[in-house]
N, C-alpha and C positions, 0 to 999 in steps of 0.2 A: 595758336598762330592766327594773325587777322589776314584777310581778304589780300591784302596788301603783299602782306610776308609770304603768302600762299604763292601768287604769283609772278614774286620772285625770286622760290625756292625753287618753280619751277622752269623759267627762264635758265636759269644757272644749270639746272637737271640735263635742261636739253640740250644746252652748249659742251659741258663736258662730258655726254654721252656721245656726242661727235669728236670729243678728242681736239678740241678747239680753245685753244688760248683766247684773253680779253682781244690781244690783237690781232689774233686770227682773226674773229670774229669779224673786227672793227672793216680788213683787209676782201675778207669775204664778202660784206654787206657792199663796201667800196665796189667789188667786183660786179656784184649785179647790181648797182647802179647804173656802170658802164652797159652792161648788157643792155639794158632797160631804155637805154636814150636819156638816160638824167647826165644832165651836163656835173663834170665833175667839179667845177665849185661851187655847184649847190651840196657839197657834203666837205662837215671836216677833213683835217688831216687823220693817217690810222690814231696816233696817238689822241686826237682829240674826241674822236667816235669812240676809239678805246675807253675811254673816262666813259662814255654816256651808258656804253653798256654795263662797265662795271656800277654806276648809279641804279640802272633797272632791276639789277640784281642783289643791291646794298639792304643793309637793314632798314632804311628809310627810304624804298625805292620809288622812283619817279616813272609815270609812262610812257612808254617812246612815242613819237608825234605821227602822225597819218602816213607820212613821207617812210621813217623809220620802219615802220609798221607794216608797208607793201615789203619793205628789201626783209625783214625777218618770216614772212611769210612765202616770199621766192624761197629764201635759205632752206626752211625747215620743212618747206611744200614737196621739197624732191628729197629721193633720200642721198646717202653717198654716192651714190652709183649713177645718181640725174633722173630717177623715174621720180614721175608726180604722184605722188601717191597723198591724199586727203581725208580717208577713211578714219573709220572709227582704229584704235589704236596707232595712229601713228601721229609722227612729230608736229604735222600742222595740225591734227586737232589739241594736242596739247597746248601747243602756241595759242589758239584761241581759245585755250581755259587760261592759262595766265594770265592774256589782255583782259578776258572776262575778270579774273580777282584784282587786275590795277583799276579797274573802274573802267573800263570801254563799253560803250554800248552794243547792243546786240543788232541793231541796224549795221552799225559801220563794222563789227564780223560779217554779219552775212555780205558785206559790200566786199570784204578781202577775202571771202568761199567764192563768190560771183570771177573774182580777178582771176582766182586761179584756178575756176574752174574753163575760164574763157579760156587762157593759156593750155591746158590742158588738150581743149577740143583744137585751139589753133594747131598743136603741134601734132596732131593727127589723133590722140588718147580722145578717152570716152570715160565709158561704166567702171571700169577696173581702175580709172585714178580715182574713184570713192570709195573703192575699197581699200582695205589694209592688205601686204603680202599676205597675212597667215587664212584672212577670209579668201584670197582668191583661187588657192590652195583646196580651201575646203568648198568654195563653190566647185570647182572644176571635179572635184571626187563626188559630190552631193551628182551633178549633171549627166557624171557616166553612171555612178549608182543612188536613188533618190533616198534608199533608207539609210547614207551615212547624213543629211542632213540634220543642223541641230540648229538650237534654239537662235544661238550669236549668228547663222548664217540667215537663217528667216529674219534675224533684224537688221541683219546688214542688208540686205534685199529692200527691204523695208525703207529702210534710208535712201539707197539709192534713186527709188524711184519718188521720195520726197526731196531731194538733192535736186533731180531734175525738173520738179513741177517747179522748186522755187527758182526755176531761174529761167522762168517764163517771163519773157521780158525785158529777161538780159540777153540772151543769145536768139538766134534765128530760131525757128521752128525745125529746118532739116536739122540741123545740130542735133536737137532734143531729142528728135526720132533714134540718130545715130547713139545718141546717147544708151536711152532706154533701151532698146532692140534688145540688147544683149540679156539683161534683166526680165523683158517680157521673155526670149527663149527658155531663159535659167525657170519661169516660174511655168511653163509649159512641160519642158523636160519632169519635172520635180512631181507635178501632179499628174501626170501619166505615170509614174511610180510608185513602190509603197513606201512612200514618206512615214516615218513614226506617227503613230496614230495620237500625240499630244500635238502634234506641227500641222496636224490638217486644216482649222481652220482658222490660225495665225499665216497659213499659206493663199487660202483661199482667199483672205478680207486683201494681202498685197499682191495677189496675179489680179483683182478685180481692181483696183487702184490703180496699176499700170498698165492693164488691157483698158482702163478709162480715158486716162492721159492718154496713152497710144490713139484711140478713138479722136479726141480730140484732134492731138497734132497731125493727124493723116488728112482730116477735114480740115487744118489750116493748109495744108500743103496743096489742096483741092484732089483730094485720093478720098472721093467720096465709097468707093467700093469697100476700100479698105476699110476705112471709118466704121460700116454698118456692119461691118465681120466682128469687128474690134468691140463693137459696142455691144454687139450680140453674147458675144463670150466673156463682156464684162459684169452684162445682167444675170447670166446662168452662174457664173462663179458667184457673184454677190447674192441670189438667190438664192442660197448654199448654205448663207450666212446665217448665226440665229438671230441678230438684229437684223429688221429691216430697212434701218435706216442709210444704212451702205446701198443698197439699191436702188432707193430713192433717189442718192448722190449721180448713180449712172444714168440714171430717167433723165433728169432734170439737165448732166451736160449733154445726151443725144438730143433733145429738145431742143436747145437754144443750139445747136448741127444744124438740124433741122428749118427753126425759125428765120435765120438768118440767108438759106440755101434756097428755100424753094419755097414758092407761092400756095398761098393760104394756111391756115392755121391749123388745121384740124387734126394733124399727124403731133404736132407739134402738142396740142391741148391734151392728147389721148394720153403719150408718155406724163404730161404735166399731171395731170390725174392720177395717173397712177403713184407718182413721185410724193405727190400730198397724202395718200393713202397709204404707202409705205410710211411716211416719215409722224403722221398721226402714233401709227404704230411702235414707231421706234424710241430709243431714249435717248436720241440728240435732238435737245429745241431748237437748235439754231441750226439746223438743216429742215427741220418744221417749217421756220420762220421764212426762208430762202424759198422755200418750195410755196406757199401761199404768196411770197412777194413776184414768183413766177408766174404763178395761178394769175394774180394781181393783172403783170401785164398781159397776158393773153388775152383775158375777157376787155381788158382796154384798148388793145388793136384790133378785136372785134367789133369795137363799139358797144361794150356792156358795161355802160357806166355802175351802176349800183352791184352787180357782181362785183368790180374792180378796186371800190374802194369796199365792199366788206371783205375784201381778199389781202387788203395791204392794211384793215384791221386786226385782221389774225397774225399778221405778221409782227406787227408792233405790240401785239399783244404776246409774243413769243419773245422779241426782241428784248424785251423790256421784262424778262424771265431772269432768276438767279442763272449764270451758266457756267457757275463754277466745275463741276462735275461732268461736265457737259463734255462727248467721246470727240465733239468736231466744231470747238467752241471761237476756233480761229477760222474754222472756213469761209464765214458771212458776217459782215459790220454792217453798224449803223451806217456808215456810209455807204454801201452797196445799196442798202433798204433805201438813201434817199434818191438813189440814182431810179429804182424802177416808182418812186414817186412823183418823180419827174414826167416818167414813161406815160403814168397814167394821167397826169396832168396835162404831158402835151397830146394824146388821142382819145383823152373824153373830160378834158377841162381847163383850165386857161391859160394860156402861152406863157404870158408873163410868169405866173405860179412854177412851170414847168424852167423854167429859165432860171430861175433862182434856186429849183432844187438841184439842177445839173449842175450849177456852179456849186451847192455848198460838197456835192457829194464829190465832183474833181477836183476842188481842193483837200476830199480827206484823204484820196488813192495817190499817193505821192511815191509808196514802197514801188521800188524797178519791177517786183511782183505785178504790180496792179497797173504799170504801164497802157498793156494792153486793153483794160477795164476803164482806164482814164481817158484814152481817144475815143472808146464807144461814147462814152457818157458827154465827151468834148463834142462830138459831133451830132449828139441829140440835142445838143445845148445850140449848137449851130443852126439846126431845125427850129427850135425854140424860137431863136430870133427871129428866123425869117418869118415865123406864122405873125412874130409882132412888127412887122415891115420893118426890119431893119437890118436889110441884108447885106452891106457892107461890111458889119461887125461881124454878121456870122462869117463870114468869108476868110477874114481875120483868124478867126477861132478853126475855122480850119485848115487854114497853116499851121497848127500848131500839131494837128495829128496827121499830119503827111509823114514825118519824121519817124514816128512811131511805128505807122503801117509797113515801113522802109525799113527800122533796125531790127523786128521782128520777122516782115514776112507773112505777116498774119491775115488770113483771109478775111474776117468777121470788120475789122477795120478798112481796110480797103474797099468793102461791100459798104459801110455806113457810110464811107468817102464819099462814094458815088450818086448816093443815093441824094448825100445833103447836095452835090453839085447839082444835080438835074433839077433840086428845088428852086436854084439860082438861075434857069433858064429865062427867066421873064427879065433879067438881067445881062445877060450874054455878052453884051456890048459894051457893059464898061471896064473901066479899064482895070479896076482892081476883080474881078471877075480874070480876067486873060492874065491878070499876074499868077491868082491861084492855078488855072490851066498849068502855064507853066511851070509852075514848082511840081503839081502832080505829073508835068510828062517829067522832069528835070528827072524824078526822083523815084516815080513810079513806073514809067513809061506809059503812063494812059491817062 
């Protein structure tokens, strides 16, 4: 059976596992259109939508259109009974292996997990709409006793708290807290008990990943207290580990906490250090690579030109590694590498240079993931310009990451906000200067 047939053997799977005729179907999708605010002559009649599903599911099936695609994703996202459930074994991840065998790309899924994960949170759900019923069953027995844990709950866990990182960017930062919470308790509970001695350190690599994020998102919410708890217990878990490259990964996000929080370098250099010296150690180059492009900026907002670019040569010499095999070969891109290029371009070398690397790198962070990654680097580019007297375009350019700091909530963005504005002070008085005010009080209130 081809790709094709695959997923619309399974289309059909789902529909009559609900007990749902072509024109149910057709009546149903109808249904949460209304729901949804889609006007209803943007959809066939049932008999006409009837036809399109019965095509999806034909021997020579066609794929439903974007539009389609949200309403089969409401349907299948909740079960009979209206709970959202998205987890591993249930009907919405089936529905996104189908799309996957009609040929949908794996951008525009993650953009229909993102939908209905927003929905989710809107409706007051969290962590247990990414699980499946039968995982939240065995989380809740794993919680009261840690030795019923098994392998499918450590990787349901697992998930969850990749579910949440990816949708950095898409939802606020308290959301994500809300989210995780529940996931960092579960992986707290679990290892203050005796867990099966095969799950101890597939336990320990996912409490260090989500006491990371937690770290993180406490420090976006400005819960610096929490943040350094967070981070603490994410270095001792990861320290546990027999790679040390997971450790490095914690260094490296308390670091840039740090960097972005509080005045001077030096706290920020120490965890950096230590990050490069774990991840030497480790067998992921592409947290190598990230950890020297960090190194990199350090020593160039110190003013250490010659450290700065031998530090983003190790990097590009990591980058530019096989990283097939590689345990965290998605965490760090070329693009991210040209964004701290930049970095070091614009505090120990030439604005212009610096300017052109911020734009080639915000043109590559375009994923709703790297939103947050695209305003930093939007508004180093805003810096950029100004060093090259031309601060009305940067001005410009920071309109653009107002929005961002705004649908997020993100601290590290509204700090670089600030930062680019005060650069614009030699400016103050004109007028597109007082336009950008406005849009930061409109929108930020400051």
């Amino acid at each position: 059976m081809d790709d094709k047939a695959t997923g619309a053997a399974i289309l059909k799977r789902l529909r009559r596992r609900r007990g749902l005729s072509l024109a149910d179907t057709a009546r149903a999708l109808i249904t949460i259109a209304g729901r949804l605010g889609q006007p209803r002559t943007s959809l066939p009649t049932v008999a006409g939508l009837q036809r399109s599903v019965a095509r999806w599911e034909s021997g020579r099936p066609t794929r439903p259109d974007a539009r389609h695609q949200l309403l089969l994703a409401h349907l299948y996202g909740r079960t009979p009974a209206g709970t959202i459930v998205l987890g591993g074994g249930s009907d919405f991840r089936e529905l996104l292996d189908a799309l996957a065998h009609l040929g949908e790309s794996a951008g525009r899924l993650a953009e229909l997990r993102s939908m209905l994960v927003r929905t989710a949170t809107d409706q007051g759900g969290g962590m247990l709409a990414l699980l499946s019923p039968d995982m939240q069953a065995g989380l809740a027995a794993a919680m009261a006793d840690p030795s019923r844990a098994d392998e499918e709950l450590v990787a349901g866990l697992s998930m969850v708290v990749s579910d949440v990182n990816a949708q950095v960017g898409s939802l606020p930062f308290v959301r994500l807290q809300l989210m995780l919470a529940p996931a960092l308790e579960a992986c707290r509970r679990m290892a203050a008990g005796p867990v099966p001695a095969p799950l101890v350190a597939r336990l320990g690599a996912v409490s260090a990943s989500a006491h990371t994020l937690a770290g993180r998102l406490a420090f976006e919410t400005r819960d610096d207290v929490a943040s350094r708890s967070l981070y603490a217990t994410a270095t001792r878990e990861a320290g546990l580990l027999p790679d040390p490259w997971r450790r490095a990964t914690v260094h490296m996000s308390h670091a840039l906490t740090i960097l972005y929080s509080t005045q001077g370098l030096e706290a920020a250099r120490v965890l950096v250090d230590s990050a490069v010296g774990d991840a030497r150690a480790g067998a992921s180059v592409v947290v190598r690579a990230r950890a020297h492009a960090l190194q990199a900026e350090i020593a160039a907002r110190a003013g250490e030109e010659r450290q700065a670019h031998a530090a983003l040569r190790l990097a590009w010499y990591d980058m530019e590694r096989d990283h097939g095999d590689d345990p965290s070969a998605m965490s760090f891109t070329v693009g991210h590498l040209r964004g701290f290029e930049g970095v070091c371009e614009l505090y120990v070398g030439d604005a212009a240079l610096a300017q052109d690397r911020f734009a080639v790198a915000a043109s590559s962070l375009t994923a709703r993931r790297e939103l947050v990654q695209r305003a930093i680097t939007t508004t180093d580019q805003a810096l950029a310009r100004i060093r090259m007297e031309d601060p009305q375009s940067a001005a410009g350019l920071l309109h653009e990451c107002v929005l961002a700091a705004a649908t997020t909530g993100g601290r590290v963005p509204a700090i670089r906000l600030r930062q680019a504005r005060q650069a614009l002070r030699p400016w103050r008085r004109e007028v597109w200067v007082a336009d950008l005010d406005d849009h930061l009080m409109d929108v930020l209130g400051s």
